[in-house]
C-alpha positions as CSV (number, residue, x, y, z in Angstrom):
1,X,11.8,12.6,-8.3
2,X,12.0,9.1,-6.6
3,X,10.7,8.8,-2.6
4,X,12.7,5.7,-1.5
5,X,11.1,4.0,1.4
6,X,13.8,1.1,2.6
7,X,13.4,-1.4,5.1
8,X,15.6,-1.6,8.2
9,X,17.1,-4.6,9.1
10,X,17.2,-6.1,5.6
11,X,19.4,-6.9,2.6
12,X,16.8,-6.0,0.3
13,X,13.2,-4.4,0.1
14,X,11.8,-1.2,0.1
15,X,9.2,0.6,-1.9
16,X,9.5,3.2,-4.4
17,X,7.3,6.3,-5.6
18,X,8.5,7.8,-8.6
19,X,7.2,11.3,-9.9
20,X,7.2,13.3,-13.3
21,X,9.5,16.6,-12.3
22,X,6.9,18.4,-14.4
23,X,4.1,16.9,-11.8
24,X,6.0,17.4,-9.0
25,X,4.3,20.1,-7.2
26,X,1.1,18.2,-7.3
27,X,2.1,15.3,-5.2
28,X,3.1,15.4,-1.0
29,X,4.5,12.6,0.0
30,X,2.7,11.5,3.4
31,X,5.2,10.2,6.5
32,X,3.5,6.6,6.9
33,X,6.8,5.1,9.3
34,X,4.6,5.1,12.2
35,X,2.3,2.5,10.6
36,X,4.7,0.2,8.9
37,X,7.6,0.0,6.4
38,X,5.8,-1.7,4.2
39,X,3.8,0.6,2.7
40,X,4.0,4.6,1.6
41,X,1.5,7.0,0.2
42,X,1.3,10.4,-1.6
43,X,-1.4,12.9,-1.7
44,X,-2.3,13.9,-5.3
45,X,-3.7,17.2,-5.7
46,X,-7.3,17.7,-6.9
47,X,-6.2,20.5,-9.5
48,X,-4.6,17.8,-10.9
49,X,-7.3,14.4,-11.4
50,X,-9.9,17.4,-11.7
51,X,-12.1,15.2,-8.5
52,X,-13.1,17.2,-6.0
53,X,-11.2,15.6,-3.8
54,X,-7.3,15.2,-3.4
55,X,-6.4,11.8,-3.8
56,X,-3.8,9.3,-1.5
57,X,-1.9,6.8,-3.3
58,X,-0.8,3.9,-1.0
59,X,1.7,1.5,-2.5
60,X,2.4,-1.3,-0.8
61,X,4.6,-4.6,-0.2
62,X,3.2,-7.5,1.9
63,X,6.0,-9.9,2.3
64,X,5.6,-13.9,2.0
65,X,4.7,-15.6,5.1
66,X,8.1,-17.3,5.2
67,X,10.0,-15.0,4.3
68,X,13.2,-13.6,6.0
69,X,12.4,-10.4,6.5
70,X,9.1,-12.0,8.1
71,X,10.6,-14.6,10.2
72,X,13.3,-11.8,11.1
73,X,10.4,-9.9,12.6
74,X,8.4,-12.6,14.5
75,X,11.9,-13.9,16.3
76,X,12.8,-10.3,17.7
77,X,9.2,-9.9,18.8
78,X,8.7,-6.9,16.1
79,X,6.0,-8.4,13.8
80,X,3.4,-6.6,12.6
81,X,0.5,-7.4,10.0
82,X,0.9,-5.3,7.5
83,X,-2.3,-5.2,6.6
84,X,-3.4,-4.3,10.0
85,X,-1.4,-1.5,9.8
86,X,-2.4,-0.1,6.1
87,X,-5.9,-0.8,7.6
88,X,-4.8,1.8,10.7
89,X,-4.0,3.9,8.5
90,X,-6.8,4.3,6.3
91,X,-8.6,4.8,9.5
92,X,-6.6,8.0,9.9
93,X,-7.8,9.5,6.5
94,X,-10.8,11.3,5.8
95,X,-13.9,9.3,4.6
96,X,-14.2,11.1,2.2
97,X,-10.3,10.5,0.5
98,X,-9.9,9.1,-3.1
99,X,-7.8,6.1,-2.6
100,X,-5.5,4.1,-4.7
101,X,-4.7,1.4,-3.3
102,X,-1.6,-0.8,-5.4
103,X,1.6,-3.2,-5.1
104,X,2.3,-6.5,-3.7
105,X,-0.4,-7.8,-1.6
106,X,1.1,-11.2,-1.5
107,X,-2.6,-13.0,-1.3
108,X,-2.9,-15.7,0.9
109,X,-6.3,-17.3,0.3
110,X,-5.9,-21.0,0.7
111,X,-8.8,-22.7,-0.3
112,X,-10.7,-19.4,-0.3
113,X,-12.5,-18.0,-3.4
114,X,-10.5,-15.1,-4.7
115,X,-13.2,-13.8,-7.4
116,X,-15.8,-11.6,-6.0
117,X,-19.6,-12.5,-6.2
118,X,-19.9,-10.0,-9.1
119,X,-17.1,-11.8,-11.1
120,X,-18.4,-15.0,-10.5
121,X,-22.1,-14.2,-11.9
122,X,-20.5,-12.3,-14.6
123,X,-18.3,-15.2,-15.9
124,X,-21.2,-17.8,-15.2
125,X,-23.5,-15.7,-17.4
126,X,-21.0,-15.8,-20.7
């Protein structure tokens, strides 16, 4: 099974869960329009990973700063940060929800360090 998410107003995007017919039954695909289009997630049954916990997928697609569907979004007044919105909705969850978090993030860190501090001690130390 495929859950097609596609953008409005654009010639091309969208996001794309794909799911094993024979796991079918162990997935729920969760309605995340309210947030944004830019990212969608699926519940993962517990009897499945064997965690005691049922796990949400969230796969996302941050567009480029300059892109058109962007720049699209900021001239009609409808932009929204994407990741303000995945952030809103992670709110919504449970505390206590498994999450996978994967796609496009499209980093923007400038002159920022992207390694973490545990990284960076573990590569000075080889």
């Amino acid at each position: 099974r495929f859950y097609n998410s596609l953008r409005s107003d654009s010639r091309s995007g969208g996001l794309c869960i794909g799911i094993r017919q024979s796991l079918a039954n162990y997935f729920k695909i969760l309605d995340t329009k309210k947030f944004s289009m830019d990212f969608q997630a699926a519940r993962v049954s517990r009897k499945l990973t064997g965690l005691n916990q049922d796990t949400i997928i969230i796969n996302v697609y941050d567009s480029p700063e300059n892109s058109s569907y962007k720049m699209k979004a900021k001239n009609k007044g409808d932009f929204v940060e994407t990741l303000s919105k995945l952030d809103e909705f992670i709110a919504s969850l449970s505390p206590a929800t498994n999450l996978l978090l994967l796609g496009d993030f499209n980093a923007r860190t400038g002159s920022e360090n992207t390694m973490s501090r545990n990284e960076s001690e573990t590569l000075d130390r080889l």
